[in-house]
KETOR-422988 format. One line per field, with one value per residue (C-alpha): residue number from 1; x, y, z; residue in one letter; chain. Coordinates in nm, 2 decimals. Layout:
% residues N
lumvo [NUM,...]
px [X,...]
py [Y,...]
pz [Z,...]
fise [A,...]
dodren [A,...]
% end
This chain:
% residues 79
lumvo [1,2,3,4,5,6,7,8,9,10,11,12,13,14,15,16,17,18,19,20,21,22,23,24,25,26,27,28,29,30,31,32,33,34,35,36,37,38,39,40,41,42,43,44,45,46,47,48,49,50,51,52,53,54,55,56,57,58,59,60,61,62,63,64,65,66,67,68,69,70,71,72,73,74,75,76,77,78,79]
px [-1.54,-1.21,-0.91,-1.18,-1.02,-1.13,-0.85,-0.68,-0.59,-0.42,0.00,0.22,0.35,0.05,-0.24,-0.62,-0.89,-1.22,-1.55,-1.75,-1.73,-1.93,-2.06,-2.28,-2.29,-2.05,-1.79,-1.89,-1.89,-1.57,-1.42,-1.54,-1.42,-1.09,-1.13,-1.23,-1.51,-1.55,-1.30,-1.05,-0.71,-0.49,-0.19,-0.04,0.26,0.32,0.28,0.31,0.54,0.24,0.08,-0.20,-0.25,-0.16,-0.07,-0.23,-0.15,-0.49,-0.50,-0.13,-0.19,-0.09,-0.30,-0.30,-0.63,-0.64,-0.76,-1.13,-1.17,-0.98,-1.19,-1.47,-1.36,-1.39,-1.11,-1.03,-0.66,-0.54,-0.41]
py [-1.36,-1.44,-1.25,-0.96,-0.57,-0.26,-0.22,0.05,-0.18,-0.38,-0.37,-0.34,-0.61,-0.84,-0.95,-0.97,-1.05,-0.80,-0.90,-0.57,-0.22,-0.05,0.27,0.42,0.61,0.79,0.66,0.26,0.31,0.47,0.18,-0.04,0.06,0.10,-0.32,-0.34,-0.57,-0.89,-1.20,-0.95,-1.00,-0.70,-0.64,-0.29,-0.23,0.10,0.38,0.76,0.93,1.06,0.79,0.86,0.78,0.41,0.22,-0.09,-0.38,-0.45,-0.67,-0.54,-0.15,0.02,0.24,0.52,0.56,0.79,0.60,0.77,0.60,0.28,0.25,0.15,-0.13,-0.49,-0.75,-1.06,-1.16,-1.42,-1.73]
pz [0.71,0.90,0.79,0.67,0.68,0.46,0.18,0.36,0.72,0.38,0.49,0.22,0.05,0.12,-0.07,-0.02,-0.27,-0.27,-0.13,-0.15,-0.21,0.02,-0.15,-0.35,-0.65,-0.85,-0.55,-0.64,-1.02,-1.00,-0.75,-1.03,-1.28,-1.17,-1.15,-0.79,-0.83,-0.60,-0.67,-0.78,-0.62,-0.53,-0.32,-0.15,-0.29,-0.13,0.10,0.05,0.30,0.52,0.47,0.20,-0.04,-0.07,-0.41,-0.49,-0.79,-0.94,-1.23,-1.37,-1.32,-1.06,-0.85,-0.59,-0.39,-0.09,0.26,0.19,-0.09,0.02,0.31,0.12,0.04,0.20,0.12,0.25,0.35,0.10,0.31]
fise [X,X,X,X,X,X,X,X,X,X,X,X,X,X,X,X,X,X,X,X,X,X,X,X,X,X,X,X,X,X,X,X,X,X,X,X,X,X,X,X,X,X,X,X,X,X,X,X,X,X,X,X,X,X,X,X,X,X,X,X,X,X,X,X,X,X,X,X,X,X,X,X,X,X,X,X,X,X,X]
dodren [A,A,A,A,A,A,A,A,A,A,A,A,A,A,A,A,A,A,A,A,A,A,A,A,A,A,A,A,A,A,A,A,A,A,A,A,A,A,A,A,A,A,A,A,A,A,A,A,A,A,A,A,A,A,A,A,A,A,A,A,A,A,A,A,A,A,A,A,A,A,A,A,A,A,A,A,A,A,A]
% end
């Protein structure tokens, strides 16, 4: 996939849509149910001071995942 990064390589202020979350478990029903399923656009909207965690726009809310958990997941840079 060209332009493909894990969620957390995402810089802020730019957008990426998801193509798979690569975990297992309580970790992937978690990541999916906080509506990071594949198709799903989301954009990094900002950056803690140290650096984790990061805040994410998906689907209207506002989220903060830490990079473990951001890492997980693979986007792909909207064009």
């Amino acid at each position: 996939m060209a332009g493909s990064k894990t969620l957390n390589q995402l810089p802020v202020g730019s957008a990426a849509v998801v193509r798979r979350v690569n975990a297992g478990g309580i970790m992937q029903r978690r990541l999916l149910d906080l509506g990071l399923v594949p198709g799903t656009r989301v954009e990094a909207v900002g950056r803690s001071p140290l650096g984790d965690p990061i805040a994410y726009n998906i689907r209207g809310a506002v989220i903060a995942l830490r990079q473990e958990e951001s890492s997980l997941v693979l986007v792909e840079l909207e064009s």
